[in-house]
C-alpha positions in Angstrom: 9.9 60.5 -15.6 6.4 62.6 -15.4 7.6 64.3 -12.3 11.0 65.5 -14.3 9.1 66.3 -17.5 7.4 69.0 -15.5 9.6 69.9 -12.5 11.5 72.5 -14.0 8.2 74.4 -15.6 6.4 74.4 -12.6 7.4 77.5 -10.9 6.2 79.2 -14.2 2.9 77.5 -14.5 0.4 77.2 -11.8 -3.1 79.3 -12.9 -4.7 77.4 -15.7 -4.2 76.6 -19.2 -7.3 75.5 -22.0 -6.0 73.3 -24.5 -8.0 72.0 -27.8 -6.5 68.7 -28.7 -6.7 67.0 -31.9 -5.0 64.0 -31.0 -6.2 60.7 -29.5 -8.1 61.2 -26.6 -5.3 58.7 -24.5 -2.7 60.9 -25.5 -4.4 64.2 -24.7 -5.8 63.1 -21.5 -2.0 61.5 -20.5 -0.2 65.0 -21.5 -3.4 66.7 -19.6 -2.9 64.6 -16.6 1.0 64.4 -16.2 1.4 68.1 -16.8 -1.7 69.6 -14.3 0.1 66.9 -11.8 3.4 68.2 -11.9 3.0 72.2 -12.1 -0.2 72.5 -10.4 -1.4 74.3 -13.4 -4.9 73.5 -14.0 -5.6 71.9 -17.7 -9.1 72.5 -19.6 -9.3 69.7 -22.2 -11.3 70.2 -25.4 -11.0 67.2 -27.7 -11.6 67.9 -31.3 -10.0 67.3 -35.2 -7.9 69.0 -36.5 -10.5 70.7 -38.9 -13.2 70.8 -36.4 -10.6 72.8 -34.0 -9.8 75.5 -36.4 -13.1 76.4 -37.3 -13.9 76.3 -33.5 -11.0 78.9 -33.8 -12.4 81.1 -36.6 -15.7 81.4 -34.8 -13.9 82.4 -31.5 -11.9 84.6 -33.0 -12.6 88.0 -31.4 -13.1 86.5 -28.1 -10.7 83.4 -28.0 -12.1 80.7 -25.3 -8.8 78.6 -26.3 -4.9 79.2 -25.4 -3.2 76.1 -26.9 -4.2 74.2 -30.2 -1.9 70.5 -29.5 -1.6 67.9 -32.5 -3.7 67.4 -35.6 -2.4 67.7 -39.0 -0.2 70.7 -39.9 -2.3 72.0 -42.7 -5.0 73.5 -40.7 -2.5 75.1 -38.3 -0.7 76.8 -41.0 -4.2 78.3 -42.4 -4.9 79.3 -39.1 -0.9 81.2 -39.0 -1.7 82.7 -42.4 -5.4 83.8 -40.8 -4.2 85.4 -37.9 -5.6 83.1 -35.5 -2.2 82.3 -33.7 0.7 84.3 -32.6 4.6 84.1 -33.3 6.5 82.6 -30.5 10.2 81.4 -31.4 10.9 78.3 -28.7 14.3 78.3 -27.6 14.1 74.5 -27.9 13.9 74.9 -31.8 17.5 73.6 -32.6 16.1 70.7 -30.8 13.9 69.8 -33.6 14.4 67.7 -36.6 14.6 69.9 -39.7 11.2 69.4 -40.7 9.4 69.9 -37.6 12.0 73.7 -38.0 10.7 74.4 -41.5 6.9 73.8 -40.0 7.6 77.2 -38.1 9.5 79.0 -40.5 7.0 78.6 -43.0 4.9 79.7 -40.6 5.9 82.9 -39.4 7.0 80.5 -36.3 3.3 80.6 -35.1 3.4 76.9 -35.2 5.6 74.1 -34.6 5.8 70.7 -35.7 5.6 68.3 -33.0 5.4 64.8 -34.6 4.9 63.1 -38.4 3.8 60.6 -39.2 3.1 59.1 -43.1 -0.1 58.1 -44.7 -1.0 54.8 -46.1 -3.1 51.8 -45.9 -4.6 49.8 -43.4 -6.5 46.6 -44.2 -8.2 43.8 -42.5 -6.4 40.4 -43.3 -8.9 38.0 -42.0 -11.7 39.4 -44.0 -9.1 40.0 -47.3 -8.6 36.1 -46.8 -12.5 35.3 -46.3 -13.4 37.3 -49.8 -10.1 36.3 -51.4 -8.7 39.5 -52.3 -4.7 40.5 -51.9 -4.4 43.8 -49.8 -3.6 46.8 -51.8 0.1 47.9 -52.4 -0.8 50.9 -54.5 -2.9 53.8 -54.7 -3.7 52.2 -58.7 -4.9 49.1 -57.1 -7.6 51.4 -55.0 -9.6 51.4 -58.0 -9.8 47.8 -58.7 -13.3 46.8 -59.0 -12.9 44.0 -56.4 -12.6 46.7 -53.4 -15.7 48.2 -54.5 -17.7 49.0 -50.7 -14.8 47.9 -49.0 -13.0 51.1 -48.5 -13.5 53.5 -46.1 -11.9 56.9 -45.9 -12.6 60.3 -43.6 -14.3 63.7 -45.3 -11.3 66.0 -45.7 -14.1 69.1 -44.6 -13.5 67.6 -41.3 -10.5 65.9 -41.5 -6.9 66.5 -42.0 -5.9 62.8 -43.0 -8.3 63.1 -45.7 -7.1 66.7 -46.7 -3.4 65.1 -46.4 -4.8 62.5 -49.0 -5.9 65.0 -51.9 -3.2 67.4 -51.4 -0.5 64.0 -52.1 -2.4 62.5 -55.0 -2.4 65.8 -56.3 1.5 66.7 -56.0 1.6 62.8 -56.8 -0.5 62.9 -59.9 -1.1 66.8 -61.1 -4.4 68.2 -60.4 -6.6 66.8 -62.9 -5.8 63.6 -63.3 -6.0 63.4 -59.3 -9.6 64.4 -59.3 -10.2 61.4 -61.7 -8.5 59.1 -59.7 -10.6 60.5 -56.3 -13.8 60.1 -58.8 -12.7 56.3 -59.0 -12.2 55.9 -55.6 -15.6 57.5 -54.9 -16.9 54.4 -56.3 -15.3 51.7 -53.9 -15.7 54.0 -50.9 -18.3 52.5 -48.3 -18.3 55.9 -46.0 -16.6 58.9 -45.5 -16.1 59.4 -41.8 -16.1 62.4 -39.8 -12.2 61.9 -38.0 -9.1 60.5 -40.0 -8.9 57.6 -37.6 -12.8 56.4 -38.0 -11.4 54.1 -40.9 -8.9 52.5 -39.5 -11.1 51.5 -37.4 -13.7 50.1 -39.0 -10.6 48.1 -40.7 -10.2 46.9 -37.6 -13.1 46.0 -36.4 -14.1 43.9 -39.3 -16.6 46.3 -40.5 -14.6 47.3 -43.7 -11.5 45.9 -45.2 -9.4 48.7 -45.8 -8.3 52.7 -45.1 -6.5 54.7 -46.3 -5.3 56.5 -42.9 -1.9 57.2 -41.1 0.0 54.3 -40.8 0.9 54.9 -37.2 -3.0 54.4 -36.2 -2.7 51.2 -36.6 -0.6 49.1 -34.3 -2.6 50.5 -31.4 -5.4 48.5 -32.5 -3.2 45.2 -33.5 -2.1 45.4 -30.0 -5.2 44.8 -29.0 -5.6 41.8 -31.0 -7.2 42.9 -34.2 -6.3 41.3 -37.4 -4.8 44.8 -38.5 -1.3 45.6 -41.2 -0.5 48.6 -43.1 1.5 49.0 -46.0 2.5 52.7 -47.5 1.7 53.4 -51.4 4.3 52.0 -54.3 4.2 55.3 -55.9 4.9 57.6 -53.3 2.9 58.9 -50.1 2.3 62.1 -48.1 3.0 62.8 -44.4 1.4 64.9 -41.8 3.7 67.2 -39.9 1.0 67.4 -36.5 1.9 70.8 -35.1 1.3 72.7 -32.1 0.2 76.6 -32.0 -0.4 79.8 -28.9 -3.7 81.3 -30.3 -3.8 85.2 -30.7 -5.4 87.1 -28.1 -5.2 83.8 -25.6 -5.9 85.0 -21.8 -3.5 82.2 -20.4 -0.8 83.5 -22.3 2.3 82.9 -19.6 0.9 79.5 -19.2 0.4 78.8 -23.0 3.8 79.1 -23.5 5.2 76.9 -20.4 2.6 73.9 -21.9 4.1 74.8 -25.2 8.2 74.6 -23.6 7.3 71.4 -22.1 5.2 69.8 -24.7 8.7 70.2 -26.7 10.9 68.2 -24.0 11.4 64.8 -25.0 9.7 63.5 -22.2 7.0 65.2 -22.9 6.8 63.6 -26.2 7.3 60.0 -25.3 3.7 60.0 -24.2 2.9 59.8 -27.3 4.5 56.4 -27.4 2.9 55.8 -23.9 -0.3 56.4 -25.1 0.3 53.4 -27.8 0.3 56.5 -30.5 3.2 56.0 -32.9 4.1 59.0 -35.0 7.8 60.2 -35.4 8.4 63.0 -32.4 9.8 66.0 -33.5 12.5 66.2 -30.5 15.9 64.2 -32.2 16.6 63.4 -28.6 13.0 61.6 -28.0 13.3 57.6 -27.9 11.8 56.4 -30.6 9.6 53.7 -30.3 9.9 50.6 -32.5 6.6 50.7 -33.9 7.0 54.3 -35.5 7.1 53.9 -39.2 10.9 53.7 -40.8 10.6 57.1 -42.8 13.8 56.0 -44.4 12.1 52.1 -46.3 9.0 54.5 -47.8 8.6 56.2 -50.4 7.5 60.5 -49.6 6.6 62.6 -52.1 8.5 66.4 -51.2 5.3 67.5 -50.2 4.7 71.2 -50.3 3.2 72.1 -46.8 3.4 75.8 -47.8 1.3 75.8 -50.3 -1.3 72.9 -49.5 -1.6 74.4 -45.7 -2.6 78.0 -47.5 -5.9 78.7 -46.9 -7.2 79.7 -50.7 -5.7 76.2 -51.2 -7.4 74.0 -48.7 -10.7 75.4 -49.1 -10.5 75.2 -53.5 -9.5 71.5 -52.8 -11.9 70.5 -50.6 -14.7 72.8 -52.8 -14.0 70.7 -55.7 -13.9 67.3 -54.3 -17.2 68.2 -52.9 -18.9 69.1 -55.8 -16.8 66.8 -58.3 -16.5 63.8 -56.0 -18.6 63.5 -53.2 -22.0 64.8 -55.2 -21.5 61.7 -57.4 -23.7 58.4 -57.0 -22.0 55.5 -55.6 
């Protein structure tokens, strides 16, 4: 399968391609792998989430080290659209796409693409919800419940996009205001905010907190490796990342960007992602699905507004007032 995956980009390839990825490091270094193997193009890996990479992108900006920016949450690679950072570049594999994976580039200017989703939730450690007697959480009400209090871990949406994903759903879910209180509550039965979005789950686990809140599909990577691990998606309604895929502006590799990007579309390109035991939704309606992905259709999605939650001014007003409202409070 690897060696048809790239056969047919090869002849446009070869010379070398750097890549900052911003998904698991099995899943970038599989892509990284199969794809140098197969057109002789030589791949530089950067590793890196999805908020570190664009403000590795901002800094570079007038002398751009990267050609590709692969995965992470869609939010950042819309603020680095609407900042110039990446250029337009309309993939003739677009009709390809599922619809929302499409509206990810329109609303972008088509200067990124959305490559896989993948909905955010819960994760939670039965065997130590057993040992202190407490039901897992079904709702994002029962994350203020006194009984979780240190027993909740979640990532710092300054560096991470799950977290940012978070905010930007409980406020669509909840209105503004009353979503800052609710993050004020949470504050309180938070353990640690971790650097990455998939720190948490984790720690979950691992036994060294009981629950996340974290993208579902980061979790049955870790029950597969025997952890005491489930997930269950919020009763009220939940967000979902679109990951997304951009060509940076002013990249040096720019005939080679765009093969990565061509074949990082193909669906088997995308079943990696499964490969990799990573289980988000691929954006390619003609990629097998896995049957770990969540169902989309048994939860509950808010109609998130990626538009306006991926616009810059937003994004950094949000995090701005969860760090001075929120994370400046005692715990």
């Amino acid at each position: 399968m690897a060696a048809i995956a790239g056969a047919s980009f090869g002849a446009a390839a070869q010379g070398q391609v750097n890549i900052i990825c911003s998904v698991q490091a099995e899943w970038c270094n599989m892509i990284a792998t199969v794809y140098a193997k197969t057109t002789g193009t030589k791949v530089n890996l950067s590793l890196k989430g999805s908020g570190e990479a664009l403000a590795q992108l901002i800094a570079e900006k007038d002398n751009p080290k990267t050609d590709v920016w692969f995965g992470g949450t869609g939010d950042p690679h819309l603020q680095a659209a609407e900042s110039g950072l990446t250029v337009e570049y309309k993939s003739p594999s677009l009709a390809q796409l599922y619809p929302w994976a499409q509206q990810q580039a329109q609303q972008s200017g088509y200067k990124t693409v959305g490559i896989y989703s993948g909905p955010l939730g819960f994760g939670y450690n039965t065997e130590l919800l057993a040992k202190k007697k407490i039901p897992a959480p079904t709702s994002w009400a029962d994350l203020l419940k006194p009984i979780y209090k240190g027993d909740i871990q979640v990532a710092n949406p300054a560096s991470s996009g799950t977290a940012y994903t978070m905010i930007a759903t409980l406020v669509q879910l909840m209105g503004e205001d009353k979503a800052f209180e609710y993050l004020k509550g949470l504050h309180k039965n938070v353990s640690a905010y971790t650097r990455s979005g998939t720190g948490p789950i984790k720690a979950v686990a691992r036994g060294e907190t009981a629950v996340s809140i974290s993208f579902v599909h980061d979790a049955p990577q870790e029950k597969m490796q025997g952890f005491p691990i489930e997930t269950v998606t919020p009763s009220e309604g939940t967000g979902a990342e679109i990951g997304s895929m951009s060509i940076i502006k002013g990249a040096r590799n720019l005939a080679t960007a765009k093969a990565f990007y061509e074949w990082a579309l193909t669906p088997q390109a995308q079943a990696f992602g499964a490969a990799a035991k990573q289980f988000q939704l691929p954006s390619n309606k003609n990629t097998a699905v896995d049957p770990n992905v969540p169902d989309f259709r048994k939860i509950k999605m808010i109609n998130y507004d990626y538009a306006k939650y991926g616009a810059s001014t937003e994004r950094r007003r949000l995090i701005a007032r969860w760090e001075k409202d929120v994370n400046s409070l005692p715990r």
